[in-house]
CHARMM internal coordinates of N, CA and C (Angstrom, degrees):
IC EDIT
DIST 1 N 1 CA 1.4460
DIST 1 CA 1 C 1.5288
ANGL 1 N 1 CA 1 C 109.54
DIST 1 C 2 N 1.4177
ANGL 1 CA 1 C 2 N 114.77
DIHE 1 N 1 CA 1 C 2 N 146.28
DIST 2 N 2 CA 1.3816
ANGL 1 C 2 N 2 CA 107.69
DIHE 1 CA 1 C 2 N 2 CA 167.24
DIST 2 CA 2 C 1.4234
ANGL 2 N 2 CA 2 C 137.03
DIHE 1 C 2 N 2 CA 2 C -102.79
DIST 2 C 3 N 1.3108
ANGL 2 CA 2 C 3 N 112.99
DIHE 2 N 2 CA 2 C 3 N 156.17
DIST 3 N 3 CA 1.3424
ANGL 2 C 3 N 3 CA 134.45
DIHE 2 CA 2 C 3 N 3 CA -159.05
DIST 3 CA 3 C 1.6276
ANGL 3 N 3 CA 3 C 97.27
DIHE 2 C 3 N 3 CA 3 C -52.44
DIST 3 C 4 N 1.3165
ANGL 3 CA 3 C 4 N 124.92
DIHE 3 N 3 CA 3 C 4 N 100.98
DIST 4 N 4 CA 1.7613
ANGL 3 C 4 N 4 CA 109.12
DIHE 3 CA 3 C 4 N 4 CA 173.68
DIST 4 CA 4 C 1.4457
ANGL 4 N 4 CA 4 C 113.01
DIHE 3 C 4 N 4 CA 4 C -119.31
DIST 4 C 5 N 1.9442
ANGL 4 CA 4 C 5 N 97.16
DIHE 4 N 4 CA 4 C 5 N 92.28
DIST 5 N 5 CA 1.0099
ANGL 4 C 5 N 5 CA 114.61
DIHE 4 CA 4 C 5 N 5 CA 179.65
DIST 5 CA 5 C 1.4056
ANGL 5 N 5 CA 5 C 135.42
DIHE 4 C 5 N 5 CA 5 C -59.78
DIST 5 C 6 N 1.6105
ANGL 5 CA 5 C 6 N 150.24
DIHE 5 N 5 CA 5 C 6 N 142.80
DIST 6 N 6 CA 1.3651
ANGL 5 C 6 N 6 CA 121.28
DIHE 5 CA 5 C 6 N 6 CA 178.25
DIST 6 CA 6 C 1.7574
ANGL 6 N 6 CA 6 C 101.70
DIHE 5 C 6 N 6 CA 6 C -146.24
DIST 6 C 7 N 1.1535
ANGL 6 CA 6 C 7 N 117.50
DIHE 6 N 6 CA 6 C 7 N 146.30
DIST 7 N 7 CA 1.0789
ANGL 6 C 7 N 7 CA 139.58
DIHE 6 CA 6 C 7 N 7 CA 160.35
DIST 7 CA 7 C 1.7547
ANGL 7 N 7 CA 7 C 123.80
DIHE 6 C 7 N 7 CA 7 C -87.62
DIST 7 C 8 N 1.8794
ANGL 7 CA 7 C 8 N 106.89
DIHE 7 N 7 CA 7 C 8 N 138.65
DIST 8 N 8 CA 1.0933
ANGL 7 C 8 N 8 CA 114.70
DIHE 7 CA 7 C 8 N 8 CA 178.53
DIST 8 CA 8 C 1.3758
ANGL 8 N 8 CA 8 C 106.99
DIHE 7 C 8 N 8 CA 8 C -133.76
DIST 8 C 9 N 1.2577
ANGL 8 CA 8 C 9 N 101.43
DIHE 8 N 8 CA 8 C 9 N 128.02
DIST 9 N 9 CA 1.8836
ANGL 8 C 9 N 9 CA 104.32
DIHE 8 CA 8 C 9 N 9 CA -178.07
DIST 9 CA 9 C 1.9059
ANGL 9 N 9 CA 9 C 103.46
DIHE 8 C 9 N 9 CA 9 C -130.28
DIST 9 C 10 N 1.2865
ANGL 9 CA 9 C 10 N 102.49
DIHE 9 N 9 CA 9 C 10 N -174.82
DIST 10 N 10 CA 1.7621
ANGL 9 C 10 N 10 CA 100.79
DIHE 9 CA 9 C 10 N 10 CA 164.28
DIST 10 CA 10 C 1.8429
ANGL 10 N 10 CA 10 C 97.62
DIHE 9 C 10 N 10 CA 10 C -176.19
DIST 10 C 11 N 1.1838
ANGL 10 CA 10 C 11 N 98.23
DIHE 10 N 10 CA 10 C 11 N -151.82
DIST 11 N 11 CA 1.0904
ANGL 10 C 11 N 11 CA 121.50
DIHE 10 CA 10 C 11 N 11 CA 178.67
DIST 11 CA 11 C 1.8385
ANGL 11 N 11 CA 11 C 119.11
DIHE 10 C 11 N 11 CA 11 C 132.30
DIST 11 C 12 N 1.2993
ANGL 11 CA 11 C 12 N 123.00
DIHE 11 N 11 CA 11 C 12 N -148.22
DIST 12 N 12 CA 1.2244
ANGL 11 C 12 N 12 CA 112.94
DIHE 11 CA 11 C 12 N 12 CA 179.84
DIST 12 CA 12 C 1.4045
ANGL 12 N 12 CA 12 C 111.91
DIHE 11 C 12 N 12 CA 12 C -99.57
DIST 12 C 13 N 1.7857
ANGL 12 CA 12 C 13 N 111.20
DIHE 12 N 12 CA 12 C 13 N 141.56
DIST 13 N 13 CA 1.3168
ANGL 12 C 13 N 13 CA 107.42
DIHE 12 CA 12 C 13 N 13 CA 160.47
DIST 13 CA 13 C 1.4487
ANGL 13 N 13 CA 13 C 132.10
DIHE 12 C 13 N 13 CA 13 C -116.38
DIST 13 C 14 N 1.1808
ANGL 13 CA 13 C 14 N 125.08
DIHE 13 N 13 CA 13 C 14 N 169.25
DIST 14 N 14 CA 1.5785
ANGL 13 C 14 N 14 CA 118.27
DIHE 13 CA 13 C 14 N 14 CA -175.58
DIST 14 CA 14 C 1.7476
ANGL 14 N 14 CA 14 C 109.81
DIHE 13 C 14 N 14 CA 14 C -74.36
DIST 14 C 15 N 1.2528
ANGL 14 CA 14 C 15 N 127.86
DIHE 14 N 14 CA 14 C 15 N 0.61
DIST 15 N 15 CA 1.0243
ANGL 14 C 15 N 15 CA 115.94
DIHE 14 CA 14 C 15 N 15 CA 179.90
DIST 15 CA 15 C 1.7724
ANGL 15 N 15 CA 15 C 108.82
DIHE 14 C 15 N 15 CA 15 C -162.60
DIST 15 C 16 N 0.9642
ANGL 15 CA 15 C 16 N 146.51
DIHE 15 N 15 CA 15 C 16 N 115.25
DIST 16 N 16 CA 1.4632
ANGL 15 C 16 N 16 CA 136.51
DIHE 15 CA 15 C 16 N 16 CA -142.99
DIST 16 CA 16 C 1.5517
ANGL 16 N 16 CA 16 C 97.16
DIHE 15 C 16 N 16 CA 16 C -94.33
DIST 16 C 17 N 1.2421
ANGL 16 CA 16 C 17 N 142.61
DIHE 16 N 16 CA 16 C 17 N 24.66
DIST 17 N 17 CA 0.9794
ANGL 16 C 17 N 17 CA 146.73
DIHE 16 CA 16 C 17 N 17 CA -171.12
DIST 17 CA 17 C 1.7119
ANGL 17 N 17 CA 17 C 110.55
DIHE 16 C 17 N 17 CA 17 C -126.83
DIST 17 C 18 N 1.1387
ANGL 17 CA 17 C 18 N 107.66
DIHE 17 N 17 CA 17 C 18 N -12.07
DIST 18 N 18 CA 1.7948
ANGL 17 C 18 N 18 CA 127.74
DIHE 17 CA 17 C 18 N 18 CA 176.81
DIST 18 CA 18 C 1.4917
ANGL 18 N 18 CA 18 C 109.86
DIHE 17 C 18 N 18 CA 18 C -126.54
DIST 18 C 19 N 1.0105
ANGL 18 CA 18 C 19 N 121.20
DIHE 18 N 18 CA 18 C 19 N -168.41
DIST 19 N 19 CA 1.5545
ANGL 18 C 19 N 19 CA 135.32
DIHE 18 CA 18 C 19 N 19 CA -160.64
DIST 19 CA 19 C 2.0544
ANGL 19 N 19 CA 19 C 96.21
DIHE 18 C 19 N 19 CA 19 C -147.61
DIST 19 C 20 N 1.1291
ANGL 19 CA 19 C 20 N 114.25
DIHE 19 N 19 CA 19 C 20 N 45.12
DIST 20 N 20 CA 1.6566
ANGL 19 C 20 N 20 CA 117.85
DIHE 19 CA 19 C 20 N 20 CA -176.37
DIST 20 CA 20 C 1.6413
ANGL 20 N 20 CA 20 C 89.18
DIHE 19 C 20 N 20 CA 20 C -123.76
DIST 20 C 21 N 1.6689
ANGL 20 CA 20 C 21 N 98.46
DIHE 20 N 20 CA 20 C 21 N 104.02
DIST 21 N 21 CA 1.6105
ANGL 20 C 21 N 21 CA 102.30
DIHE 20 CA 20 C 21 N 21 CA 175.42
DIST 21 CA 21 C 1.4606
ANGL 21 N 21 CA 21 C 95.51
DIHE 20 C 21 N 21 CA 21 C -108.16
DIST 21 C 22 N 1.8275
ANGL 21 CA 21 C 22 N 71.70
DIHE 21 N 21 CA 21 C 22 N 154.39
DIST 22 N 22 CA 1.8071
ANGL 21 C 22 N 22 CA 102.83
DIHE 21 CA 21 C 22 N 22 CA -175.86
DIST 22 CA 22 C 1.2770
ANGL 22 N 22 CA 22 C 115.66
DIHE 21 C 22 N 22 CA 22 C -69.61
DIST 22 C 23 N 1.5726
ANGL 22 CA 22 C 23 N 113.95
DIHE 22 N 22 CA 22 C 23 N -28.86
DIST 23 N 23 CA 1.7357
ANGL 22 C 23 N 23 CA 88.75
DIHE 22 CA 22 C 23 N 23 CA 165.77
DIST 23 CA 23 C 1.4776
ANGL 23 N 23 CA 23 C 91.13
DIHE 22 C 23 N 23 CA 23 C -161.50
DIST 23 C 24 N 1.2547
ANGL 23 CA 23 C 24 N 100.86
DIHE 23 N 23 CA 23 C 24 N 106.28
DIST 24 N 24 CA 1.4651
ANGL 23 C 24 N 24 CA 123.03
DIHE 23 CA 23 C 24 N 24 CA -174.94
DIST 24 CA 24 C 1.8014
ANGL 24 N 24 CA 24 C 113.93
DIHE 23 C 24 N 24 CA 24 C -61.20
DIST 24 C 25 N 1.6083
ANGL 24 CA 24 C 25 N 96.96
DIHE 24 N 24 CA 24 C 25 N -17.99
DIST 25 N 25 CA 1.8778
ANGL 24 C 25 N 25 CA 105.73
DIHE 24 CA 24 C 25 N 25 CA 169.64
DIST 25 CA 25 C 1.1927
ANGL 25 N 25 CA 25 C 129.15
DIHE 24 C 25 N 25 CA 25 C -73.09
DIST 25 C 26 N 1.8086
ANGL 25 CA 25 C 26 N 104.68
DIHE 25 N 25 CA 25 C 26 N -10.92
DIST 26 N 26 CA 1.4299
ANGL 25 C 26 N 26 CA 114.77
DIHE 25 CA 25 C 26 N 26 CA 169.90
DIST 26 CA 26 C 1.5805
ANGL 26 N 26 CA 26 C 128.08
DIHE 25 C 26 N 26 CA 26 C -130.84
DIST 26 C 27 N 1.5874
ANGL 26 CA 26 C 27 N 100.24
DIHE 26 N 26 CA 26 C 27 N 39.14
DIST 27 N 27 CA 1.1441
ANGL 26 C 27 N 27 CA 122.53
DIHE 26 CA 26 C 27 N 27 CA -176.81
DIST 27 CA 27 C 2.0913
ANGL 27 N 27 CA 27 C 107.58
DIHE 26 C 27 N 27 CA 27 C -64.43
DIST 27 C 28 N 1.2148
ANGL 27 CA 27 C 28 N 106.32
DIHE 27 N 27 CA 27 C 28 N 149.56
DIST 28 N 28 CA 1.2659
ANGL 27 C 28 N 28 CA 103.44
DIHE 27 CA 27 C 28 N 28 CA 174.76
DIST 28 CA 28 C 1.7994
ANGL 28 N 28 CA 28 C 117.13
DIHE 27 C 28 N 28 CA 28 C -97.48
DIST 28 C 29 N 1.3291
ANGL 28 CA 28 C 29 N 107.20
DIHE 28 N 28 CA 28 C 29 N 107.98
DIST 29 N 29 CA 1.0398
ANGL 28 C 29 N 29 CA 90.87
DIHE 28 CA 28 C 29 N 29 CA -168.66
DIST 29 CA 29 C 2.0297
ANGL 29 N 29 CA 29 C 117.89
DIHE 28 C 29 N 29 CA 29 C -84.15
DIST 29 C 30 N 1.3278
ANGL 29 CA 29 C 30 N 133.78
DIHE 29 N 29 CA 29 C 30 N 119.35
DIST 30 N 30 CA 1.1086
ANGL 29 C 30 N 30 CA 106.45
DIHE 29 CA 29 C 30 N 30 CA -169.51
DIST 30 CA 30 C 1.3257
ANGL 30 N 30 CA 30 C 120.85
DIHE 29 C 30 N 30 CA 30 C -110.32
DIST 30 C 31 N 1.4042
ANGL 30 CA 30 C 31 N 124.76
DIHE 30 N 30 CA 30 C 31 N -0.98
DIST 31 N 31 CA 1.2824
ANGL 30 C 31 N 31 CA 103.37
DIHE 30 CA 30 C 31 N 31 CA 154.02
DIST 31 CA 31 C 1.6808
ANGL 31 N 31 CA 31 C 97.16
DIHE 30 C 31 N 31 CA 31 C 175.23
DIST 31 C 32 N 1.3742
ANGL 31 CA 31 C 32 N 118.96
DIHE 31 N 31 CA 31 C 32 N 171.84
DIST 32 N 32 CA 1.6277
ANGL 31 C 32 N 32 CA 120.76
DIHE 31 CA 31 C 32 N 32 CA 139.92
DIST 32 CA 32 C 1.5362
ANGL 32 N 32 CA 32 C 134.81
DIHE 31 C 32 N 32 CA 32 C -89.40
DIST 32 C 33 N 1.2441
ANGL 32 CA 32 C 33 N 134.57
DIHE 32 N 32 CA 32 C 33 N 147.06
DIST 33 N 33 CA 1.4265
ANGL 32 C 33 N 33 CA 103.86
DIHE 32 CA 32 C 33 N 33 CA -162.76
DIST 33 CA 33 C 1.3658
ANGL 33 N 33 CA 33 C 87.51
DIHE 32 C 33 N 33 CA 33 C -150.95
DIST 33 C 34 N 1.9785
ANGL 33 CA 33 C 34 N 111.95
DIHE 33 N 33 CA 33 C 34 N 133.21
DIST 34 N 34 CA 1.8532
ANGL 33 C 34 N 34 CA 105.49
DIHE 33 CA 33 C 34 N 34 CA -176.48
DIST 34 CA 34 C 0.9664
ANGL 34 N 34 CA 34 C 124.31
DIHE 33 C 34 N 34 CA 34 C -60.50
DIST 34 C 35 N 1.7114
ANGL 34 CA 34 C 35 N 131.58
DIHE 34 N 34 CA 34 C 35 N 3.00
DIST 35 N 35 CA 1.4196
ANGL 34 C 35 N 35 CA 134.61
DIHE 34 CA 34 C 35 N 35 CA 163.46
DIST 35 CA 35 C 0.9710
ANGL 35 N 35 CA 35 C 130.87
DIHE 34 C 35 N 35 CA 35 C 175.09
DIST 35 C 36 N 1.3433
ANGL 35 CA 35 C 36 N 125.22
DIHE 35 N 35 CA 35 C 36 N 148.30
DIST 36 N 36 CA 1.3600
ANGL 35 C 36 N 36 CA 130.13
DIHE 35 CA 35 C 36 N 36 CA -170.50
DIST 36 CA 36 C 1.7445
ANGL 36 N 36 CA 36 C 131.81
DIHE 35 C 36 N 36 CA 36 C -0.25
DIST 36 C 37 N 1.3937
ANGL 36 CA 36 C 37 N 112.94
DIHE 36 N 36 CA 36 C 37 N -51.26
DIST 37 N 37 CA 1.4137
ANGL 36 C 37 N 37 CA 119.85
DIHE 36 CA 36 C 37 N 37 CA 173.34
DIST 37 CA 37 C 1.1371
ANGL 37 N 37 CA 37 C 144.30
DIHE 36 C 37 N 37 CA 37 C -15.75
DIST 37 C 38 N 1.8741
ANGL 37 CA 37 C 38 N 63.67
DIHE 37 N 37 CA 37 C 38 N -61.99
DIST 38 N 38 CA 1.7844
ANGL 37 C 38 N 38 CA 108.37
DIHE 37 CA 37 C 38 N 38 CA -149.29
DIST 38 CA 38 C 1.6280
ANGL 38 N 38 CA 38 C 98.61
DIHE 37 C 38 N 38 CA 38 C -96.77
DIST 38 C 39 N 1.5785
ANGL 38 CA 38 C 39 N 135.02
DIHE 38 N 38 CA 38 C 39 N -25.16
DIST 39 N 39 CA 1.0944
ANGL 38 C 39 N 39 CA 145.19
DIHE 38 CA 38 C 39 N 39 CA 154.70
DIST 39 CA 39 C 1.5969
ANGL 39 N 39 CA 39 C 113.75
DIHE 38 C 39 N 39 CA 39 C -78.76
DIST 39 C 40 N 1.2228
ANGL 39 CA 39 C 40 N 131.84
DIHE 39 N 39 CA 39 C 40 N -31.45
DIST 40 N 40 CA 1.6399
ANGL 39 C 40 N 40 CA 118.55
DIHE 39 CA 39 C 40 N 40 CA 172.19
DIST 40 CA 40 C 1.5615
ANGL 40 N 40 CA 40 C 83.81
DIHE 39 C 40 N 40 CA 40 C -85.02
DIST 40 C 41 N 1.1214
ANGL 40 CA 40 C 41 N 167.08
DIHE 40 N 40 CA 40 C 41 N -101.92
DIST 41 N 41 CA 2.2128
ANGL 40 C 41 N 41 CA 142.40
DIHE 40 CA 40 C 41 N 41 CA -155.46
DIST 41 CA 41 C 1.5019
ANGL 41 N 41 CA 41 C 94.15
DIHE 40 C 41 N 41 CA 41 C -21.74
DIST 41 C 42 N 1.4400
ANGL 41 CA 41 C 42 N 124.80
DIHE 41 N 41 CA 41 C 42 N -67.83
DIST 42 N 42 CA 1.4476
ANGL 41 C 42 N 42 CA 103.37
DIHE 41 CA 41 C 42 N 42 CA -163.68
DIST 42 CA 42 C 1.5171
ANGL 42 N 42 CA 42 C 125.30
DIHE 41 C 42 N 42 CA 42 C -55.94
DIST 42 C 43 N 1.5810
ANGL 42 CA 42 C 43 N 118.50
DIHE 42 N 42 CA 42 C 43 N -32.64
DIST 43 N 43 CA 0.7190
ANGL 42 C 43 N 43 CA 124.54
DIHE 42 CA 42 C 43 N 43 CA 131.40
DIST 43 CA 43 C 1.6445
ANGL 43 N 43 CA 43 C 156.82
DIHE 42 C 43 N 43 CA 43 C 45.95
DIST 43 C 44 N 1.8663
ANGL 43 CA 43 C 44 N 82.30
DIHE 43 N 43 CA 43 C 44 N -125.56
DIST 44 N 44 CA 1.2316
ANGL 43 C 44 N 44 CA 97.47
DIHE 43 CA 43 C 44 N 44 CA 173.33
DIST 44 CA 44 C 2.0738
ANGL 44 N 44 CA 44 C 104.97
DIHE 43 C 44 N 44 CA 44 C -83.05
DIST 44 C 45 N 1.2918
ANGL 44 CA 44 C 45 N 97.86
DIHE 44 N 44 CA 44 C 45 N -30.74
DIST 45 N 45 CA 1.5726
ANGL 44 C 45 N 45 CA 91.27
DIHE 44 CA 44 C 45 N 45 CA 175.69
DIST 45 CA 45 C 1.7387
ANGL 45 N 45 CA 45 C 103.00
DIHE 44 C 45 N 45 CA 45 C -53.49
DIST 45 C 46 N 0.7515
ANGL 45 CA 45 C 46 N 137.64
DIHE 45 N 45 CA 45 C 46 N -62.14
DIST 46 N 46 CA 1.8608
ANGL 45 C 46 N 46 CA 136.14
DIHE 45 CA 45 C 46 N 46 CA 175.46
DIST 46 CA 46 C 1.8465
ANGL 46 N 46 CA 46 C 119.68
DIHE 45 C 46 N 46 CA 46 C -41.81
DIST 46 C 47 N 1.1577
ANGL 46 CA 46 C 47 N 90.46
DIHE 46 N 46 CA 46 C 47 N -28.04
DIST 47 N 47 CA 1.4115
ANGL 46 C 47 N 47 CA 116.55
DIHE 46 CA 46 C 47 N 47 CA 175.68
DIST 47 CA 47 C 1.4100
ANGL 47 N 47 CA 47 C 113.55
DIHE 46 C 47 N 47 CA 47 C -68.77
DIST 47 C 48 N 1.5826
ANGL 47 CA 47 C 48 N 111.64
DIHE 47 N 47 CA 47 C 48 N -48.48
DIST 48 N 48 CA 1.2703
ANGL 47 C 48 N 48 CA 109.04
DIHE 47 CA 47 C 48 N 48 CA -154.19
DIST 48 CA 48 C 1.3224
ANGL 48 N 48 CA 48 C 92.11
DIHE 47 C 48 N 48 CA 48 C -106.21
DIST 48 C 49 N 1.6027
ANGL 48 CA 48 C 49 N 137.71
DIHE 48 N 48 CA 48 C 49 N -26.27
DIST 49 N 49 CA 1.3165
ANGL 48 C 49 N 49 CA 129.34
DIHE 48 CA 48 C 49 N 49 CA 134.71
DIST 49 CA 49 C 1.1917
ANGL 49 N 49 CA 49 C 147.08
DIHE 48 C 49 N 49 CA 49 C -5.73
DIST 49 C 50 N 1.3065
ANGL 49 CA 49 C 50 N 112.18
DIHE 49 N 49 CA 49 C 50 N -47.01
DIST 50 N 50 CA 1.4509
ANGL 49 C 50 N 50 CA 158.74
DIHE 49 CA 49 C 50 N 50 CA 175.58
DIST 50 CA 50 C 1.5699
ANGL 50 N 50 CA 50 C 112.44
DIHE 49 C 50 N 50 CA 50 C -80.41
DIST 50 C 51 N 1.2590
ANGL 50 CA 50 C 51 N 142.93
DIHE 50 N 50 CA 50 C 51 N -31.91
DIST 51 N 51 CA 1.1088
ANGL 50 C 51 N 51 CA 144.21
DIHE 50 CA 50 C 51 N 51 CA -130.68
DIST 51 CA 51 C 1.3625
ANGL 51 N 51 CA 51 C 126.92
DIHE 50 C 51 N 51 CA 51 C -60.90
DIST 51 C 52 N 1.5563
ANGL 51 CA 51 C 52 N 78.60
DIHE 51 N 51 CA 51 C 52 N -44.40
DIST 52 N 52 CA 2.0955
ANGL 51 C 52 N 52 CA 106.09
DIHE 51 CA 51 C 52 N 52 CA 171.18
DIST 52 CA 52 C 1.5533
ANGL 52 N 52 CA 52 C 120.59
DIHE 51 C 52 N 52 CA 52 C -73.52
DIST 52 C 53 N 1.4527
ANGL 52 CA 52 C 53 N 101.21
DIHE 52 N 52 CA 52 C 53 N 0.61
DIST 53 N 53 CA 1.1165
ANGL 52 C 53 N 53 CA 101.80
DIHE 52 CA 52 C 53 N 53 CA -174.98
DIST 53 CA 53 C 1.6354
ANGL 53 N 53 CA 53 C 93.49
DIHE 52 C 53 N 53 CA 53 C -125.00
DIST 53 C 54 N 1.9049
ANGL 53 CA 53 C 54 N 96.50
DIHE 53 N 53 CA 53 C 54 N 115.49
DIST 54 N 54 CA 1.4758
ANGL 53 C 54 N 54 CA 104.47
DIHE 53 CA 53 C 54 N 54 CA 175.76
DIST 54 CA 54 C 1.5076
ANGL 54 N 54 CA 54 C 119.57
DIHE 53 C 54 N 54 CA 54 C -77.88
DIST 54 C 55 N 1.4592
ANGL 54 CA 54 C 55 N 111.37
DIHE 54 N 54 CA 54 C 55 N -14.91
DIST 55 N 55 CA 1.8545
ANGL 54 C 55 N 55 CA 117.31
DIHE 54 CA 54 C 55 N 55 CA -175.90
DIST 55 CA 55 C 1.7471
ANGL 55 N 55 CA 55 C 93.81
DIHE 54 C 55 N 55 CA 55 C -108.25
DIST 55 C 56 N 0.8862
ANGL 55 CA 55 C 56 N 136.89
DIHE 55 N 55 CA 55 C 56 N 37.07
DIST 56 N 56 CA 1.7028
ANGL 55 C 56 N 56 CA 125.10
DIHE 55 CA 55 C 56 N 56 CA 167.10
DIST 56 CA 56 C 2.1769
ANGL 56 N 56 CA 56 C 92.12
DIHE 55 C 56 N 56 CA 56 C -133.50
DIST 56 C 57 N 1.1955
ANGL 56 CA 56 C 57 N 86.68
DIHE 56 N 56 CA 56 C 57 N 126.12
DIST 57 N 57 CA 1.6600
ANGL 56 C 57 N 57 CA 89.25
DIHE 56 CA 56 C 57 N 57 CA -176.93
DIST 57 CA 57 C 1.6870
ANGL 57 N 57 CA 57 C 89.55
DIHE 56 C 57 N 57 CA 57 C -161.36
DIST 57 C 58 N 1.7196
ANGL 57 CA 57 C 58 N 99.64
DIHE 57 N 57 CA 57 C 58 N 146.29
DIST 58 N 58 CA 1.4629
ANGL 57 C 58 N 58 CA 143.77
DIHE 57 CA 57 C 58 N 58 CA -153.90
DIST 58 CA 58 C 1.9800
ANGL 58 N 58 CA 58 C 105.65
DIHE 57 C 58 N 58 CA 58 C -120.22
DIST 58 C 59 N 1.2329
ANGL 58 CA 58 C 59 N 90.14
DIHE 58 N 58 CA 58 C 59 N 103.21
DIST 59 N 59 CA 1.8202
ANGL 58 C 59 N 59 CA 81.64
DIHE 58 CA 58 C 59 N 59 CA 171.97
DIST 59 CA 59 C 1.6177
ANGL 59 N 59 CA 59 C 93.56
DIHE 58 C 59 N 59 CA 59 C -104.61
DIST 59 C 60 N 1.8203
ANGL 59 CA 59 C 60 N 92.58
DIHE 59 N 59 CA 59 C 60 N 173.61
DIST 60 N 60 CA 1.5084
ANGL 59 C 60 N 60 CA 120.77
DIHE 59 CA 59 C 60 N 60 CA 153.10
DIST 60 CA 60 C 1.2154
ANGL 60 N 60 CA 60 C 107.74
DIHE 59 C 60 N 60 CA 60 C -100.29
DIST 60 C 61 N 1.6990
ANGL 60 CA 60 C 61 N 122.64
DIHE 60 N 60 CA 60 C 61 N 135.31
DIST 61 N 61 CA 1.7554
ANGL 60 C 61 N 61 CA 122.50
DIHE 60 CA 60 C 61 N 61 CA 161.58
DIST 61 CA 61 C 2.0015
ANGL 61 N 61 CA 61 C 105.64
DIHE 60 C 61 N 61 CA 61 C -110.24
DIST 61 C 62 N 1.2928
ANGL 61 CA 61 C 62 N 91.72
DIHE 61 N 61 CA 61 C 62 N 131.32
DIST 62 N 62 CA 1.3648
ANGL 61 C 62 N 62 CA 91.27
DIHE 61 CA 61 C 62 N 62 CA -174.36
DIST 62 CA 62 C 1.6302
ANGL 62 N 62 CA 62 C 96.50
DIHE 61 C 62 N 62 CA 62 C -84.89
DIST 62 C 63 N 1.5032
ANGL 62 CA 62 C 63 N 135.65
DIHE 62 N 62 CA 62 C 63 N 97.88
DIST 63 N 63 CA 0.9628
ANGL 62 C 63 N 63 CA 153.65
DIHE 62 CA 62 C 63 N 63 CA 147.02
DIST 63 CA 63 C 1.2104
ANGL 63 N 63 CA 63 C 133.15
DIHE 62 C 63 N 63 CA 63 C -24.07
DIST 63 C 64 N 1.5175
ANGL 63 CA 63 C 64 N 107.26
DIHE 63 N 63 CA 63 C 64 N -40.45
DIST 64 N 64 CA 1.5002
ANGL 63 C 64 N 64 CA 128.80
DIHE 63 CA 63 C 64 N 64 CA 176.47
DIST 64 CA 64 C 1.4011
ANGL 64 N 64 CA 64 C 99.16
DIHE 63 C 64 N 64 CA 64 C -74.58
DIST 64 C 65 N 1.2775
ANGL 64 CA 64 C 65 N 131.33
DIHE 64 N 64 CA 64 C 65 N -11.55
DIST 65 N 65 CA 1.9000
ANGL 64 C 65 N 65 CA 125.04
DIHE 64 CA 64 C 65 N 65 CA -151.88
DIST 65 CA 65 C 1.7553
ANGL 65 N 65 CA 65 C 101.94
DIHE 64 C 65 N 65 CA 65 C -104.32
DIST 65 C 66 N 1.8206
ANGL 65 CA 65 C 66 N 90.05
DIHE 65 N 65 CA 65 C 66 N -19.39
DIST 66 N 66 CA 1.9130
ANGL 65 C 66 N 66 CA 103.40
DIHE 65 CA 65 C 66 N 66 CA -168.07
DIST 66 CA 66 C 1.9986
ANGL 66 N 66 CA 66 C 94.38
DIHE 65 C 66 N 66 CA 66 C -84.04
DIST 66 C 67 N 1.5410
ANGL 66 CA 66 C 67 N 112.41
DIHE 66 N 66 CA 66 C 67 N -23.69
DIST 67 N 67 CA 1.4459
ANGL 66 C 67 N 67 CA 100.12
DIHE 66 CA 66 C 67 N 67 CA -163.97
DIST 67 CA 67 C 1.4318
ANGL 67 N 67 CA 67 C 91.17
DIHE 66 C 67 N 67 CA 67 C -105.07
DIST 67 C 68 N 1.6011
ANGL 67 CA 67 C 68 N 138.17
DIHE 67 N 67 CA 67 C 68 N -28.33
DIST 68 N 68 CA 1.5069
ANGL 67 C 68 N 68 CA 127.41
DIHE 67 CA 67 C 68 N 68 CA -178.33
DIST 68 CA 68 C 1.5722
ANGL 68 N 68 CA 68 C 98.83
DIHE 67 C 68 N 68 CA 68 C -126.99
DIST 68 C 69 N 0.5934
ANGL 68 CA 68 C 69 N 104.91
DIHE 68 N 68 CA 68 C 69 N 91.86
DIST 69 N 69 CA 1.8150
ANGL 68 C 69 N 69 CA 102.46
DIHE 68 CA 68 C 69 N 69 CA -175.95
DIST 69 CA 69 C 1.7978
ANGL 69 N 69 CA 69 C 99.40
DIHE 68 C 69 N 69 CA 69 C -70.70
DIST 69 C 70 N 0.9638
ANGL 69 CA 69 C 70 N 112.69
DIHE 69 N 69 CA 69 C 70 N -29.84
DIST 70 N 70 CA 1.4521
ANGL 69 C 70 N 70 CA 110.22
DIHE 69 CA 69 C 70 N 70 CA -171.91
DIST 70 CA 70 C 1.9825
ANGL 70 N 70 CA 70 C 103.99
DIHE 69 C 70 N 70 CA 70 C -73.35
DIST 70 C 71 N 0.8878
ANGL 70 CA 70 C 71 N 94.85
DIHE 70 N 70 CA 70 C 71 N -29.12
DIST 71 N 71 CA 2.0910
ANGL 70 C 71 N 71 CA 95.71
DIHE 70 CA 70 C 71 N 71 CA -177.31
DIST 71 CA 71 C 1.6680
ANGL 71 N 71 CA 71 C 110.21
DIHE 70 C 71 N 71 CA 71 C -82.28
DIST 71 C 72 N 1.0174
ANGL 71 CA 71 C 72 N 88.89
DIHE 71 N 71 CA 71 C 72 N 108.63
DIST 72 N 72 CA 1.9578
ANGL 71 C 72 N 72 CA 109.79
DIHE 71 CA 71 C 72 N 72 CA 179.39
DIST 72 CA 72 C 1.4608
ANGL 72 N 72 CA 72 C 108.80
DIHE 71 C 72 N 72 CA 72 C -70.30
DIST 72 C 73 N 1.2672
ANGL 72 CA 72 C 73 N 125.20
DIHE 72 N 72 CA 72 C 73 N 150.74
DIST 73 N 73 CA 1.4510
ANGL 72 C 73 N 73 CA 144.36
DIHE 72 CA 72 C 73 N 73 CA 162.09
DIST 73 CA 73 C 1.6114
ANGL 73 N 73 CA 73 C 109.10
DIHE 72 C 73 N 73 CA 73 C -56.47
DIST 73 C 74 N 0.7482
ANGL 73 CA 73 C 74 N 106.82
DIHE 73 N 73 CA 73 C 74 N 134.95
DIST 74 N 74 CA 2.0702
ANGL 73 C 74 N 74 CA 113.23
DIHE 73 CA 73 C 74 N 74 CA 169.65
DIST 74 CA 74 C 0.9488
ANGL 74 N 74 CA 74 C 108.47
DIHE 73 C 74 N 74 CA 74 C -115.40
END
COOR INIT
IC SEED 1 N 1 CA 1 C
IC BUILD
């Protein structure tokens, strides 16, 4: 099976309805994680951290999708 790595970062954006951050030089980066799980907990823990704050927001990048685009999630 393959490795389906993912990344979780955040920081602030100009509009909480998009993913266009205000200053992408001080983004938080929080980690890579071998799959899905274990990056949606990291996550939502940053998320829910965050809560009160409507302009600070946390994605997942599916990492694995940028190096095999052809291998799907299960």
């Amino acid at each position: 099976m393959a490795q389906l790595l993912h990344f979780v970062f955040g920081g602030k954006v100009k509009d909480p309805r998009g993913t266009d951050f205000t200053d992408p030089e001080s983004l938080e980066l929080v980690g890579v994680f071998p799959n899905y799980q274990t990056a949606y907990d990291a996550w939502r823990g940053k998320s829910q951290a965050s809560i009160d704050d409507a302009f600070t927001k946390y994605v997942i990048v599916h990492l694995h999708r940028m190096f095999e685009p052809e291998i799907s999630e299960d």
